[in-house]
N, C-alpha and C positions, 0 to 999 in steps of 0.2 A: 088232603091230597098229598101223594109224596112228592117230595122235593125234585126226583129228576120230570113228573109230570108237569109239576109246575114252572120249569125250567122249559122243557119243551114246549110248553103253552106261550109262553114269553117268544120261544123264538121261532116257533112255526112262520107267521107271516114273515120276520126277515128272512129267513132261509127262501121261501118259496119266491122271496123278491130280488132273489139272485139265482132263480133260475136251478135251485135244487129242492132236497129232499131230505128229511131230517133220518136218518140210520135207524140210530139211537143216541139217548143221553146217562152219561156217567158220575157218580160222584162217588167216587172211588179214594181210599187210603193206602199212601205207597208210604212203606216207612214212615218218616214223622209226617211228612209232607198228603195234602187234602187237593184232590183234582176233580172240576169239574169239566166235564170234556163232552161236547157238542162232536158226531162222526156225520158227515153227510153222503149223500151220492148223486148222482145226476150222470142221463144218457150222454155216452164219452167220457164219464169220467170226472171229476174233482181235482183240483190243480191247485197250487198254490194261492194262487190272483184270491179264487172262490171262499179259499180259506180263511186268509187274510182278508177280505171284504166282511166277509159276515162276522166275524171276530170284533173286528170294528166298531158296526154296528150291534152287536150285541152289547157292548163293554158299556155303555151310556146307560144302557136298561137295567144290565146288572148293578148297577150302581145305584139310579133310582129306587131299583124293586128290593133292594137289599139281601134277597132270599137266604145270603147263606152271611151268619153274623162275625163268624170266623174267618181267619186268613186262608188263601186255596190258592191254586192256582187254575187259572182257564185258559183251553186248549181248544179250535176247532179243528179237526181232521175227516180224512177220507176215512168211507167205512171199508175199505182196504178191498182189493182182490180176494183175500183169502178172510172174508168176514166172517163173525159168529152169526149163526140164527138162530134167534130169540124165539118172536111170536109168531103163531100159527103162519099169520100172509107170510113171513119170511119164509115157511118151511114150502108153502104151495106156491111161491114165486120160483122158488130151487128146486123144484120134484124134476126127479130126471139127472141132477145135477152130480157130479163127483163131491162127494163130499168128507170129512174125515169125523168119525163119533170117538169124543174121548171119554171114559168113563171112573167113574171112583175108586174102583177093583175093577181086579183082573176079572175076563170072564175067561176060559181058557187057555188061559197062560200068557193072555196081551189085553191091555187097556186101551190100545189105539186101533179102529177100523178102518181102514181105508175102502169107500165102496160108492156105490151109486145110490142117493136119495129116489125110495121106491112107494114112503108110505110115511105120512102122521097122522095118526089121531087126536079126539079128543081129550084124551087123558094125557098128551104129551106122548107118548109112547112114538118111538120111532123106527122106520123098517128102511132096513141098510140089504142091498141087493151084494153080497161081498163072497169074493172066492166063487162064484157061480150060481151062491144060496141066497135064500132070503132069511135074514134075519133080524127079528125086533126085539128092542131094548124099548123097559120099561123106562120111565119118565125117572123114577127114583135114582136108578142106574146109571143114567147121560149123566157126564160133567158139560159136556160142553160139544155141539156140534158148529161146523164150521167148511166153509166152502173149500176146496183143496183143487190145488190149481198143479199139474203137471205138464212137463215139458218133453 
């Protein structure tokens, strides 16, 4: 089992017993430093108080369960307004939604789409409603989609 499944296993019940939702989980490398980072959400939103409770109570488990043998740092946050989506349910909770697709390469002359979530498949492939058209990017192609929130 990979290490952020097994992190998320640990901390599903505490999250759920503060009245949220687990995002996703990270164990990411920034420069020398190792971060393990729990993002949550919940209807209205995610607030400090939420963060810092489950944090909390995670830090005891972490401790117990050992999972990671190295130094890290852990982090729990909002899965933000303008979050990425990952797996399938994230892409069919947001169909409809403004979203922004950013890709590896350029496809005509721009890396960033900005458009309306209109379609995902099973192959990952994703269809962006942009400039009037519908257009789908292969799975191989997305670097990274993500909600996009305009004022």
């Amino acid at each position: 089992m990979k290490l952020t499944e097994q992190i998320r296993e640990y901390a599903e019940p505490i999250v759920q017993a503060h009245g949220c939702t687990i995002w996703d989980v990270e164990y990411v490398r920034e420069g020398a430093d190792w971060f393990l980072r729990i993002y949550i959400d919940k209807e209205g939103g995610v607030d400090i108080t939420d963060c810092e409770a489950i944090s909390r109570a995670m830090d005891p488990i972490l401790d117990e369960k050992d999972p990671i043998p190295t130094s890290y740092t852990f982090e729990v946050g909002s899965a933000g307004i303008e979050r990425t989506l990952k797996r399938p349910s994230d892409f069919l909770q947001f169909m409809g939604s403004d979203v922004l697709v950013r890709l590896y390469r350029p496809k005509d002359g721009t890396k960033e789409f900005p458009g309306v979530l209109r379609g995902y498949d099973d192959d990952g492939n994703v269809t962006l409603e942009y400039l009037g058209k519908e257009i789908t990017f292969t799975k191989s192609e997305v670097a990274l989609v993500r909600l996009r929130v305009t004022f």
